[in-house]
N, C-alpha and C positions, 0 to 999 in steps of 0.2 A: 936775605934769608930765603932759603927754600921753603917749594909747596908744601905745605902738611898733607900726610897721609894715615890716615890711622885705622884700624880694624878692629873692635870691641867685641869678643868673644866670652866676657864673665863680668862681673860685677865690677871689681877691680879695674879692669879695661873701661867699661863705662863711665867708671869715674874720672877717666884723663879724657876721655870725649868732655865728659863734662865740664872738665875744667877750660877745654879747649875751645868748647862753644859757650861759655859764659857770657851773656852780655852782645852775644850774637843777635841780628833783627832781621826782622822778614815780615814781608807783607803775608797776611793770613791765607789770601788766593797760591802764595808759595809755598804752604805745607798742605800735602795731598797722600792720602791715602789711597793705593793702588789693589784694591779686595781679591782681582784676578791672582794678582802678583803675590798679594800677601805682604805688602810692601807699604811702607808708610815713610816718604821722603819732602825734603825741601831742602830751599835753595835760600842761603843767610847772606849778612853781611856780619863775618865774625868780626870782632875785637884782637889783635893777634897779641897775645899776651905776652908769648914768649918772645918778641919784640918788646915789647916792654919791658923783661925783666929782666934782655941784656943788655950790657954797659955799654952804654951812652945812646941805647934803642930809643927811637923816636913812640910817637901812638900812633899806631896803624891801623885798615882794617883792609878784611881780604875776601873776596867773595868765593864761598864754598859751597858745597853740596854735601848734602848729609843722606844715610839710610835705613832704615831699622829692616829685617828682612825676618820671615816665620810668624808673621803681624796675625794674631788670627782676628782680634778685635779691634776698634778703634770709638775712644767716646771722650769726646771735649767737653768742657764746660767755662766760657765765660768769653770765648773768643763767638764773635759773629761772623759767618760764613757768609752773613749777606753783604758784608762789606768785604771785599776780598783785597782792596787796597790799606787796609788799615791795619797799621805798622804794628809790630810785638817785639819784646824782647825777653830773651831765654835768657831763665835765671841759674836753672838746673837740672839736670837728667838725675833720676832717681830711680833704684832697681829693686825690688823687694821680691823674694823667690819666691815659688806656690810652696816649697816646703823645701828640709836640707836636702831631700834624695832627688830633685828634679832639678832640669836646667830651666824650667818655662817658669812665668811669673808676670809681673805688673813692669810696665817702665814708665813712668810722670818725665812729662816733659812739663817743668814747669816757668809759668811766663810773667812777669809784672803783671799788675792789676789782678790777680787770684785769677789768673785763667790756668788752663790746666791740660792738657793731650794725656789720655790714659790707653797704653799700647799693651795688650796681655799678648804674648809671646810666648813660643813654643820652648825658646828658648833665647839668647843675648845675640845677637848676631847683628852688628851691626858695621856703618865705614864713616868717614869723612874726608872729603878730598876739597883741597884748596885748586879754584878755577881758572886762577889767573895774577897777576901784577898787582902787591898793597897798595892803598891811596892815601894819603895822610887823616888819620881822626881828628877832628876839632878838638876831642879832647880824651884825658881818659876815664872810662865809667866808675862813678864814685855813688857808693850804697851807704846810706844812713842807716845805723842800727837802732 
């Protein structure tokens, strides 16, 4: 399978990042907020789905980098920064507009255990780019409702 590339420019778009980074992990020292830049990035270990959902697709995961770009805020809650080896995993990107006439608004990234990254943006702009060769997953991620 080839590297994923993708670019989310609307809400819409967001939500196939999201799909694509479900279930993705990262040490918490891997998502950084860049204030110069206005940038708010990290580096996962996704889930690669759409290996999973082609026939006879093994479970994989594939190390990528992610970026939101126009960041003007950034505020967490539930992750410790003072632990920056201490592993997360993303459950869902979520986008909610300042109103129907603007492209800027809120973006949640959100993480198991009620942790939360809240990104108000200018507006959606973001990427994901797969870094390198899958490596086999123990298993595939399974969510109790």
């Amino acid at each position: 399978m080839s590297d994923l590339k993708l670019r989310a420019l609307d809400a819409e778009d967001l939500a196939i990042l999201s799909a694509h980074l479900q279930d993705a992990v990262a040490k918490i020292g891997d998502l950084i907020y860049r204030p110069a830049e206005r940038r708010f990035l990290g580096v996962v270990n996704r889930f690669a789905w759409e290996s999973a959902a082609a026939k006879g697709g093994g479970h994989e995961r594939r190390r990528a980098a992610f970026h939101f770009d126009r960041v003007v805020s950034v505020k967490a809650q539930g992750l410790d920064r003072g632990k920056p080896d201490a592993v997360v995993a993303l459950l869902a990107i979520r986008f909610e507009p300042a109103s129907a006439d603007e492209p800027g608004g809120v973006i949640d990234l959100v993480f198991s255990g009620v942790a939360t990254v809240r990104l108000t943006v200018e507006c959606s702009e973001a990427q994901i780019a797969d870094l390198g060769a899958a490596w086999q997953a123990a298993a595939k991620p399974d969510h109790k409702i």
